[in-house]
The first five atom37 places (N, CA, C, CB, O) and aatype in JSON, in Angstrom:
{
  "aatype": [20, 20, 20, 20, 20, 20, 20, 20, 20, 20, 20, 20, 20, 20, 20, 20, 20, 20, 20, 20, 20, 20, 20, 20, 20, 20, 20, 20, 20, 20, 20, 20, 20, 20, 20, 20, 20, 20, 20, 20, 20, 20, 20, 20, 20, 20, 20, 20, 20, 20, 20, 20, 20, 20],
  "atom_mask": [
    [1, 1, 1, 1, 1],
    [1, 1, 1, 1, 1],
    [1, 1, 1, 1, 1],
    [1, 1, 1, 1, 1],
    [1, 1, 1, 1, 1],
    [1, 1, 1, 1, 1],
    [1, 1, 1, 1, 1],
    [1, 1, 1, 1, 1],
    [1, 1, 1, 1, 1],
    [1, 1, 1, 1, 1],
    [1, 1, 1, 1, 1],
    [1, 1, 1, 1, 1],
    [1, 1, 1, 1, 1],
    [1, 1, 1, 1, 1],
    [1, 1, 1, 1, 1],
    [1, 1, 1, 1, 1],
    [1, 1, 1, 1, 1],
    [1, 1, 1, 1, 1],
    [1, 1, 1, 1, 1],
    [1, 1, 1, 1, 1],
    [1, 1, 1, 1, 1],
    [1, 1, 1, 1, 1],
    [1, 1, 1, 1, 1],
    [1, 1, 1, 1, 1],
    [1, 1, 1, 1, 1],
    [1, 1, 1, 1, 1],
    [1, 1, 1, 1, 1],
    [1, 1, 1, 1, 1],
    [1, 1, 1, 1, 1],
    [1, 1, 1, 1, 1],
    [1, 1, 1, 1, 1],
    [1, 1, 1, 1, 1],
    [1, 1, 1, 1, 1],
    [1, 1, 1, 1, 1],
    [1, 1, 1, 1, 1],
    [1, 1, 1, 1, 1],
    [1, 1, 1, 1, 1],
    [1, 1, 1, 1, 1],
    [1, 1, 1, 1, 1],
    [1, 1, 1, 1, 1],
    [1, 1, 1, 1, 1],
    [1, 1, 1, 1, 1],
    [1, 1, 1, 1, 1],
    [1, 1, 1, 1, 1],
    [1, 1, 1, 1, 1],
    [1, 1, 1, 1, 1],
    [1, 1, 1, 1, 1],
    [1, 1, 1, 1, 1],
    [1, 1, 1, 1, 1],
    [1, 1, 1, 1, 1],
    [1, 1, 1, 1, 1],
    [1, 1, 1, 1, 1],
    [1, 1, 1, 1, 1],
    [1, 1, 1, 1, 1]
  ],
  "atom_positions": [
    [[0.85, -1.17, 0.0], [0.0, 0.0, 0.0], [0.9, 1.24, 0.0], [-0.97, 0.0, 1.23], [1.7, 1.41, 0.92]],
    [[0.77, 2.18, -1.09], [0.72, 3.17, -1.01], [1.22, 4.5, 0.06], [-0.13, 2.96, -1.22], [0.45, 5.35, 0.48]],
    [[2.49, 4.43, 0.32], [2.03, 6.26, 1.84], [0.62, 6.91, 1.86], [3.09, 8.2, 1.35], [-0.2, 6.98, 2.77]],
    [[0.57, 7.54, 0.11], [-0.89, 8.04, 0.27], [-2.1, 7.66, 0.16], [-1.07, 8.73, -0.25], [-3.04, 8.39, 0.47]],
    [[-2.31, 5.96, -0.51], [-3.16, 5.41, 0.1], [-3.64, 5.01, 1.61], [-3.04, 4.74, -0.41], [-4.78, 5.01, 2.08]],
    [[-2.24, 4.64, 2.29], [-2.71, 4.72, 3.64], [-3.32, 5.88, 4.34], [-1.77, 4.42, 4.3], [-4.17, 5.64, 5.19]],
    [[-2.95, 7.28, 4.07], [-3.25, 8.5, 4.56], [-4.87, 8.19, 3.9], [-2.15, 9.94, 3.98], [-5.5, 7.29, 4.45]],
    [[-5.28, 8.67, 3.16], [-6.8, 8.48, 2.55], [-7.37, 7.13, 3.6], [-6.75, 7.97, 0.5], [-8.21, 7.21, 4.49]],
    [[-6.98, 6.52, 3.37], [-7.6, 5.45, 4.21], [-7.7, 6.0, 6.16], [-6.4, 3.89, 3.91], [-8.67, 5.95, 6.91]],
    [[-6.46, 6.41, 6.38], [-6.53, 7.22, 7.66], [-7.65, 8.31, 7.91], [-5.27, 7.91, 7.77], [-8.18, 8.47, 9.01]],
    [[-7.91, 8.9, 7.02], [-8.41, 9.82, 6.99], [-10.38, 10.0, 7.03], [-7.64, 10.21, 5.93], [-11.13, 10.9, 7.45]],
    [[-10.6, 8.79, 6.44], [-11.82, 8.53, 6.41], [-12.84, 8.1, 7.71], [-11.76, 7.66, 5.53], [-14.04, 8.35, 7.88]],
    [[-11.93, 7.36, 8.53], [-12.11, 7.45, 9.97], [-12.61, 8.33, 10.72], [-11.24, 7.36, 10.44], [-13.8, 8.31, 11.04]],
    [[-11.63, 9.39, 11.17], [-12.77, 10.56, 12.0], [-13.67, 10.6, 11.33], [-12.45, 12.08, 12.25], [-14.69, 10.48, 12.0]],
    [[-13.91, 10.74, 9.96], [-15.45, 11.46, 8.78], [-16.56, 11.07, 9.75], [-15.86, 10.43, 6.77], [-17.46, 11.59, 10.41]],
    [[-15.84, 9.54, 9.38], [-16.94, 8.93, 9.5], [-17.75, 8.75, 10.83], [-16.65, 7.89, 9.02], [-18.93, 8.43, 10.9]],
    [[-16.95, 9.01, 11.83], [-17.12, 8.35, 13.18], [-17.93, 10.15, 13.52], [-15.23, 7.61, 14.25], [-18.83, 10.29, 14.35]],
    [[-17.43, 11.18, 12.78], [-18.37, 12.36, 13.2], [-19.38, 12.9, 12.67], [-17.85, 13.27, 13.32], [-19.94, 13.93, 13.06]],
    [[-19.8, 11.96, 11.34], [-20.53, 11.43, 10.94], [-21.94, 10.71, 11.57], [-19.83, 10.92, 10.5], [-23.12, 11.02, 11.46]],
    [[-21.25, 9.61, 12.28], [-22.09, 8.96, 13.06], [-22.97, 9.78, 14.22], [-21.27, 7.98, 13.61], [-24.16, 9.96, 14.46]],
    [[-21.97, 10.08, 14.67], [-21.91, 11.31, 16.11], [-22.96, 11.61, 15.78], [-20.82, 12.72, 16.33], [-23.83, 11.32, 16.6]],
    [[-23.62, 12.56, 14.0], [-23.86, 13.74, 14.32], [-25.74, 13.32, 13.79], [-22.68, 15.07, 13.44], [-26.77, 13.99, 13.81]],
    [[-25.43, 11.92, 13.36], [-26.89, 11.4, 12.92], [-27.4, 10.56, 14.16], [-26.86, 10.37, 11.46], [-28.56, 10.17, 14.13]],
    [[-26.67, 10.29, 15.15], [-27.11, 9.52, 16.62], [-27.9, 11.06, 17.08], [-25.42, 8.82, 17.95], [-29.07, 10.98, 17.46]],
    [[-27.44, 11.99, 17.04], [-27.55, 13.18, 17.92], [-29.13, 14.03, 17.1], [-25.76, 14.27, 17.83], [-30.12, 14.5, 17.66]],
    [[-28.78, 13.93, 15.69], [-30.01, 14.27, 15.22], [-31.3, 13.72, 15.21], [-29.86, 14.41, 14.31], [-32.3, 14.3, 15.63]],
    [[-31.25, 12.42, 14.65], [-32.08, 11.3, 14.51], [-33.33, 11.74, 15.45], [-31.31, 9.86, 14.94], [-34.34, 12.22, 14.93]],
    [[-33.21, 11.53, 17.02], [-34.07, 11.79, 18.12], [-35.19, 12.73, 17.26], [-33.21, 12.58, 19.52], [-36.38, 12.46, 17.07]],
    [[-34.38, 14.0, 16.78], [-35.1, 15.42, 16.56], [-36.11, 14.75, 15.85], [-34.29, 16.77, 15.7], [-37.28, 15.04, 16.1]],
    [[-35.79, 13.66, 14.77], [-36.99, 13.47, 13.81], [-38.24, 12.59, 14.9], [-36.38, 12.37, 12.2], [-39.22, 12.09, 14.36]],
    [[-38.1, 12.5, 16.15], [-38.9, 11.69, 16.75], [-39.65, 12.68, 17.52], [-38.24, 10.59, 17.5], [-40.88, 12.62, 17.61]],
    [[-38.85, 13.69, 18.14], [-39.44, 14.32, 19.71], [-40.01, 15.64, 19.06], [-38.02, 14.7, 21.21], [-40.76, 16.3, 19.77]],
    [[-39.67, 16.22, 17.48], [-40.28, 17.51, 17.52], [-41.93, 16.86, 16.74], [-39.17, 18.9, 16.48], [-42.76, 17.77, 16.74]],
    [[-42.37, 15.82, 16.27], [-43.77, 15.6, 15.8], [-44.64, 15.54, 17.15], [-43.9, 14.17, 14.86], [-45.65, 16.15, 17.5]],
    [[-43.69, 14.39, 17.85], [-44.52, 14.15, 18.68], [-44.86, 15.66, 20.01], [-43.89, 12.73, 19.22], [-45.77, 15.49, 20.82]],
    [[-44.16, 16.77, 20.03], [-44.44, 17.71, 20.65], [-45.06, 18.45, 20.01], [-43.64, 18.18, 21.13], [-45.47, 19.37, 20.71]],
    [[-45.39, 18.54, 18.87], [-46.54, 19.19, 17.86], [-47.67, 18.55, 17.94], [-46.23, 19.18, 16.38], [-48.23, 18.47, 16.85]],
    [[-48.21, 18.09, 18.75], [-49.69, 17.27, 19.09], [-50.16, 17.83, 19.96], [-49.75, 15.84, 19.53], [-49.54, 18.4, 20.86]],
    [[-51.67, 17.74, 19.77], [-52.46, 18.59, 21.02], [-53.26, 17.49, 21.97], [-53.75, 19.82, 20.32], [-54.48, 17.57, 22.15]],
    [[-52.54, 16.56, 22.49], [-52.42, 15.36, 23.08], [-51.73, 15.46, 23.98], [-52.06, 14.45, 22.43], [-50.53, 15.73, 23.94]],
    [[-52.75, 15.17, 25.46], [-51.7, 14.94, 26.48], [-50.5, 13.76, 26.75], [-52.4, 14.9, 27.47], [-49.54, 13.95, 27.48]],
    [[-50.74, 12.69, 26.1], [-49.86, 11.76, 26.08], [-48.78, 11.57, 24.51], [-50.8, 10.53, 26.43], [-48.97, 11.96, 23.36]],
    [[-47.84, 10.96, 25.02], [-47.14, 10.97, 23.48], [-47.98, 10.05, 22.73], [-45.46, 10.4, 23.38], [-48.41, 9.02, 23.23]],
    [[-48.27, 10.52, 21.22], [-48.12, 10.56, 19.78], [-47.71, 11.07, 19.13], [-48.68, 10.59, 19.28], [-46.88, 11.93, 19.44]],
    [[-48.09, 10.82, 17.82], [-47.84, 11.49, 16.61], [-49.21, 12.25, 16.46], [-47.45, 10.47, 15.37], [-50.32, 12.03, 16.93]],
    [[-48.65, 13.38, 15.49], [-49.98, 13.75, 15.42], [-50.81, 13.25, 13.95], [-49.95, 15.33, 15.61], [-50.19, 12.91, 12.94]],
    [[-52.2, 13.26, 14.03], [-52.86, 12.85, 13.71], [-53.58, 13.13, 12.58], [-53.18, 12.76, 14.43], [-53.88, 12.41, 11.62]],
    [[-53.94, 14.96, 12.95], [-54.74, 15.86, 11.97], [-54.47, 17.26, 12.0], [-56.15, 15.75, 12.19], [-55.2, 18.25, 12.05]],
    [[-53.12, 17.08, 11.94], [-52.49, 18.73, 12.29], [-51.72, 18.81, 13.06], [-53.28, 19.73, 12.78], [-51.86, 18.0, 13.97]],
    [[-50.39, 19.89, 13.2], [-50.14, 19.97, 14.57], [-50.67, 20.98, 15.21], [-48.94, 19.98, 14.83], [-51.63, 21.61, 14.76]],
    [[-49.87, 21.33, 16.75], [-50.72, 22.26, 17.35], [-49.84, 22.17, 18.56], [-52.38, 21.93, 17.47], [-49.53, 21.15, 19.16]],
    [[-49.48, 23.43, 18.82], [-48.72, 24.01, 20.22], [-49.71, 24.16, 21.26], [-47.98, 25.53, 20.05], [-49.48, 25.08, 22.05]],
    [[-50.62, 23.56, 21.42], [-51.66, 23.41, 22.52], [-51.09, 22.51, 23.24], [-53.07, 23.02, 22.17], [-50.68, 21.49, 22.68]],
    [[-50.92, 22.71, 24.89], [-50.63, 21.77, 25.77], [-51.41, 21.68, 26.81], [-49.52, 21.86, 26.15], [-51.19, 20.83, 27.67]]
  ]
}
């Protein structure tokens, strides 16, 4: 292998791993902001609209 194949190959590592980081950390958002847009006292999704009613 290569010097600068190994470097490229080195290099893809952090990407990726802050990468990961940054879709573990987002992901949630796609869960907790629907379900806080419901005019439902308990968790769901909403249903027929949202609504900042609590």
């Amino acid at each position: 292998m290569s010097p600068r194949s190994r470097r490229i190959g080195e290099r893809w590592l952090p990407w990726t791993l802050a990468w990961l980081l940054l879709a573990f950390l987002f992901v949630p958002v796609l869960v907790v902001v629907p379900v806080a847009l419901t005019a439902k006292d308990y968790l769901s999704l909403p249903t027929s609209g949202i609504s900042l009613q609590h």
